[in-house]
C-alpha atoms as an extended CHARMM CRD file, in Angstrom:
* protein
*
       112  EXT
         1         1  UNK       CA            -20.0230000000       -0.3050000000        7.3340000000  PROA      1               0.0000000000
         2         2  UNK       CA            -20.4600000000        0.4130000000        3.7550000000  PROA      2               0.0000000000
         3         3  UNK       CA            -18.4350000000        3.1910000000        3.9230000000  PROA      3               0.0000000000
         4         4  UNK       CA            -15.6020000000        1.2680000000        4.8600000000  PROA      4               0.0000000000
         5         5  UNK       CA            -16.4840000000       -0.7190000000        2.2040000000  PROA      5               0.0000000000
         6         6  UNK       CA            -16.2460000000        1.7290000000       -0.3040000000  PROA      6               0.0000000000
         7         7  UNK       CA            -13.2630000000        3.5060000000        0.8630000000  PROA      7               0.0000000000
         8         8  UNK       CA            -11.3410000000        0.5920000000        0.4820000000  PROA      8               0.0000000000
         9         9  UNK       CA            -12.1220000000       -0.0820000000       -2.5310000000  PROA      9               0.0000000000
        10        10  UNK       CA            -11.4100000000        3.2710000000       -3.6960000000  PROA      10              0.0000000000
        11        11  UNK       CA             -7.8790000000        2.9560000000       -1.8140000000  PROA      11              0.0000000000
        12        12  UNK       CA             -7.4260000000       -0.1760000000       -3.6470000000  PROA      12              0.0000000000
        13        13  UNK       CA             -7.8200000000        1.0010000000       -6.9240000000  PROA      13              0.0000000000
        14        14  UNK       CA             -5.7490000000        3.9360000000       -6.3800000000  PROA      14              0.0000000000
        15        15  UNK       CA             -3.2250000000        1.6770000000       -5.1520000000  PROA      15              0.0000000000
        16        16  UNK       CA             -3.3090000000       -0.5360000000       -8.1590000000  PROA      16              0.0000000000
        17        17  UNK       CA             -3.2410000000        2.8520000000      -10.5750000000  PROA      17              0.0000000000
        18        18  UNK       CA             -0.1920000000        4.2010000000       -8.3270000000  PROA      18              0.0000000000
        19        19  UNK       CA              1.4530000000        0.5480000000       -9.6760000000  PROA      19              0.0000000000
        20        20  UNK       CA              0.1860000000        1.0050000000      -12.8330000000  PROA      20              0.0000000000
        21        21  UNK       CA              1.7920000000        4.6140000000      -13.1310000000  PROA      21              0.0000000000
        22        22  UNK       CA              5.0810000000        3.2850000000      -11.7440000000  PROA      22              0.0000000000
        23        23  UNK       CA              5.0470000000        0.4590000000      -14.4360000000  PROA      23              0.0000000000
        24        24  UNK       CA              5.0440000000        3.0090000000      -17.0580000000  PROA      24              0.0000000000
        25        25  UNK       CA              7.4370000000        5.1090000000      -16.0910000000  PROA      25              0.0000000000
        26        26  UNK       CA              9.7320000000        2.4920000000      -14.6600000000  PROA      26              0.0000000000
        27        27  UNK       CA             13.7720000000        3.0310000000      -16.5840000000  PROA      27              0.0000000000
        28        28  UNK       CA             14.9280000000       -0.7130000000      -16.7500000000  PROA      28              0.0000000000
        29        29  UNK       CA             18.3670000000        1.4350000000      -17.7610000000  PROA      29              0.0000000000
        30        30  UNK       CA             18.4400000000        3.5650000000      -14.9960000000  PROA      30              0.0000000000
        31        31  UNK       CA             15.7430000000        2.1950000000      -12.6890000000  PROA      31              0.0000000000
        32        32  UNK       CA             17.1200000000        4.4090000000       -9.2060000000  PROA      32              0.0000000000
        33        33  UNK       CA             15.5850000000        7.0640000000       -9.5860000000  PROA      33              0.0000000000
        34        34  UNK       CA             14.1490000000        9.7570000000       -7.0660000000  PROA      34              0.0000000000
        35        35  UNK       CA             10.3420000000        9.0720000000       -8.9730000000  PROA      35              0.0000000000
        36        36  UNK       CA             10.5090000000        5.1100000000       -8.6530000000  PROA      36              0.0000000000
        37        37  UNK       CA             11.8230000000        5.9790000000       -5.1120000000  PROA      37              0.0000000000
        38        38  UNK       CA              8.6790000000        8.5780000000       -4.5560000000  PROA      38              0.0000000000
        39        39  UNK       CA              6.2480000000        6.2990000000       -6.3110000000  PROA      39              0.0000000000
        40        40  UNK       CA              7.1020000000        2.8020000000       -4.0520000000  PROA      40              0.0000000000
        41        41  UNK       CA              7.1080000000        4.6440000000       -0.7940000000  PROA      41              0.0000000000
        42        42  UNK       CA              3.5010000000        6.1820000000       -2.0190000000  PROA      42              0.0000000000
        43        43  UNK       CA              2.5160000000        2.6380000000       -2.8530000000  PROA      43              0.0000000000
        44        44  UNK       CA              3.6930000000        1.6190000000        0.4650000000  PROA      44              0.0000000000
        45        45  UNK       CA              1.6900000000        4.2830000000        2.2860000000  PROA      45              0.0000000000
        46        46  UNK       CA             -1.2530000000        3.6750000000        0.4340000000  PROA      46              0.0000000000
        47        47  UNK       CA             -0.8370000000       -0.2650000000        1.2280000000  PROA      47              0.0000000000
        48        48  UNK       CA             -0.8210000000        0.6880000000        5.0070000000  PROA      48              0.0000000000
        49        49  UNK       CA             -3.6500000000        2.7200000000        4.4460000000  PROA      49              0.0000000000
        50        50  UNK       CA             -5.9400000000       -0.0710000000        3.0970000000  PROA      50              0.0000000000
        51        51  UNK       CA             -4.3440000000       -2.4430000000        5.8960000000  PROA      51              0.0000000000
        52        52  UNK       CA             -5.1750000000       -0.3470000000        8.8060000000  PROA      52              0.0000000000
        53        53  UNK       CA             -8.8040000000        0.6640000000        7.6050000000  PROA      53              0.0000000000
        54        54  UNK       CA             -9.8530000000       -3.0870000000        6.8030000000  PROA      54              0.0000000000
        55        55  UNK       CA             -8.5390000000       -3.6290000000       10.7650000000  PROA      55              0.0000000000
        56        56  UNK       CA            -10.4980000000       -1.3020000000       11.7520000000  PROA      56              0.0000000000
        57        57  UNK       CA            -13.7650000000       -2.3730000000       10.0160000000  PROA      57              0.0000000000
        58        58  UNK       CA            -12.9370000000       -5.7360000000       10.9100000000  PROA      58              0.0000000000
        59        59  UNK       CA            -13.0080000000       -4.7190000000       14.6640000000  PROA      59              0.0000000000
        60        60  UNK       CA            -15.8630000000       -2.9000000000       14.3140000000  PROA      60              0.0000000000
        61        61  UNK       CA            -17.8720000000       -5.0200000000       12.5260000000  PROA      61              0.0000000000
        62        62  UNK       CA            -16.9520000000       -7.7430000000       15.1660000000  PROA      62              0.0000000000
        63        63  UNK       CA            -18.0790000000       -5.4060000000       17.5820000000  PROA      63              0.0000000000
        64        64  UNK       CA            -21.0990000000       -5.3390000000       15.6320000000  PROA      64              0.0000000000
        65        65  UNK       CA            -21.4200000000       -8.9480000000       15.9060000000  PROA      65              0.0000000000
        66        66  UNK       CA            -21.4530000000       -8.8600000000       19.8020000000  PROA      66              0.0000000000
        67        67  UNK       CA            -24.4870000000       -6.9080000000       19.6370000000  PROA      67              0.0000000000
        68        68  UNK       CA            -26.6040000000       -9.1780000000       17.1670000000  PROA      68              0.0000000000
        69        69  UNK       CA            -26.6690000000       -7.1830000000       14.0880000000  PROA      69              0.0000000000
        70        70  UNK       CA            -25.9320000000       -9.6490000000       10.8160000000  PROA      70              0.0000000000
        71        71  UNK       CA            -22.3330000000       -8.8180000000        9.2040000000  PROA      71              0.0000000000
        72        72  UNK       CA            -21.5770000000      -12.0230000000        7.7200000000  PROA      72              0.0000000000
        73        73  UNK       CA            -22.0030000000      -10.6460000000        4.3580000000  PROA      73              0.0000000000
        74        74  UNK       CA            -19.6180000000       -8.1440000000        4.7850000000  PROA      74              0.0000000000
        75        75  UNK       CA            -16.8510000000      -10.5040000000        6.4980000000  PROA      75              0.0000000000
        76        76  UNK       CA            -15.3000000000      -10.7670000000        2.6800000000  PROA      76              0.0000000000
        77        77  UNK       CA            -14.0900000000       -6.9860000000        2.0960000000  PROA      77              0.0000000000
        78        78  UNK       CA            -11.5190000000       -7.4460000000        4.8490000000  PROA      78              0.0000000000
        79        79  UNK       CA            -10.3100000000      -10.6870000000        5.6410000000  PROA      79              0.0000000000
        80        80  UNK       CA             -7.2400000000       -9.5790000000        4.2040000000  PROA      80              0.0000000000
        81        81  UNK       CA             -6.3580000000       -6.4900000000        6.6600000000  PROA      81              0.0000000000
        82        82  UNK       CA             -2.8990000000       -8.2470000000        8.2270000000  PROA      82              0.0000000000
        83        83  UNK       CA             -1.6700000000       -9.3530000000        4.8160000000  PROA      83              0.0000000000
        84        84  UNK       CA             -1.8110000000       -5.4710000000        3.4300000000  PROA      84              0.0000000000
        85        85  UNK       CA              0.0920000000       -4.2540000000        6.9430000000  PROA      85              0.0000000000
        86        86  UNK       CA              2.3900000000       -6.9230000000        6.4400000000  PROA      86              0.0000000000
        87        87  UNK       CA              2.8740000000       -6.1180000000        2.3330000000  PROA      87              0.0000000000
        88        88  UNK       CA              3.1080000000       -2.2430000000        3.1650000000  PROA      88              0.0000000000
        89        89  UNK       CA              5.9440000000       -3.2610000000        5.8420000000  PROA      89              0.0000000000
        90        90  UNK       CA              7.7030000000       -5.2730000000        2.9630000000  PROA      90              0.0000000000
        91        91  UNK       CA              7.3590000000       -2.1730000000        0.1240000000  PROA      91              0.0000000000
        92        92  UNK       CA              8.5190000000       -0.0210000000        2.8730000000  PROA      92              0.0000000000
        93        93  UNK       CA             11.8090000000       -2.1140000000        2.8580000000  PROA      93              0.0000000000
        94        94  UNK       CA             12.0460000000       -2.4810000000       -0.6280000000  PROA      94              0.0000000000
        95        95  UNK       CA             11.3970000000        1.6430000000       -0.8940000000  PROA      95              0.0000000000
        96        96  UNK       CA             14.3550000000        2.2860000000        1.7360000000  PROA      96              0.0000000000
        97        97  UNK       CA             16.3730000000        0.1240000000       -0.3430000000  PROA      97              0.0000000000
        98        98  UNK       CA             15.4880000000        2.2770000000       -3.4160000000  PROA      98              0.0000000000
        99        99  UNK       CA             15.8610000000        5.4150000000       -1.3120000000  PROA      99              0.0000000000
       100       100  UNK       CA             19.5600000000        4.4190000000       -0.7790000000  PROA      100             0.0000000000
       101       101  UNK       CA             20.0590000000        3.0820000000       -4.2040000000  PROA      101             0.0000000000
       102       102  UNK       CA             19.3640000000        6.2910000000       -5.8760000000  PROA      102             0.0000000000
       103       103  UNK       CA             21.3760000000        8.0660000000       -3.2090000000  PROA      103             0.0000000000
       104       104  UNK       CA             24.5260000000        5.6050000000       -4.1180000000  PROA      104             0.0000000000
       105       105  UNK       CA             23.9570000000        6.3030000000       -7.6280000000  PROA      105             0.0000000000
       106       106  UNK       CA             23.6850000000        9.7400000000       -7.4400000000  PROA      106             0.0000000000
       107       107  UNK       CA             27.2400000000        9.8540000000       -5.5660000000  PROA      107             0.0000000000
       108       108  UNK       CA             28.3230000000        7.4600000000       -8.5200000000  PROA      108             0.0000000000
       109       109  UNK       CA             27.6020000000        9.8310000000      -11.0880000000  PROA      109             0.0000000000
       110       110  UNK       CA             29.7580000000       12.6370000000       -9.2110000000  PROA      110             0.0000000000
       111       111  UNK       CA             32.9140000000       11.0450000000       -8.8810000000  PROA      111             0.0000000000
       112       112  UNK       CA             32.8930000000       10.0580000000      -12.4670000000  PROA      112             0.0000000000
């Protein structure tokens, strides 16, 4: 169980470094581009990643629970599983959106 524990910690500071990097690099004067496009679905991925790994700890650990062992320490380091799925499915919107917006812009800069 503390393996899941540390892997998602670990995934959630690389996600919040993968935010920090697209901060940084993030064009207010041209911000469709194919990196803020690459970096959002990455952050989306990564999201799903924590989600789906804190479900599955949580259903283990209830499983756990069934057979007597003590988890309610542990009950803390993913009671939040169904918010990340449901924040990866909204990045993964907002990345699709980006996706098209640099696609549009792209075509913009052709015809002129």
């Amino acid at each position: 169980m503390y393996s899941f524990i540390l892997s998602i910690a670990v995934l959630k500071a690389y996600l919040f470094y993968e935010v920090i990097v697209l901060l940084h690099k993030l064009d207010l004067e041209k911000p469709f581009s194919t990196f803020v496009s690459g970096q959002i679905t990455k952050i989306s991925s990564t999201t799903l990643s924590i989600g789906l790994l804190s479900y599955l700890a949580k259903q283990i650990a209830e499983k756990l629970v069934d057979k007597g062992y003590n988890m309610d320490a542990l009950q803390d380091f993913w009671v939040d599983s169904q918010a990340f799925i449901l924040m990866a499915a909204v990045i993964y919107v907002i990345a699709t959106l980006f996706a098209r917006g640099v696609a549009i812009q792209a075509e913009n800069d052709l015809t002129i």
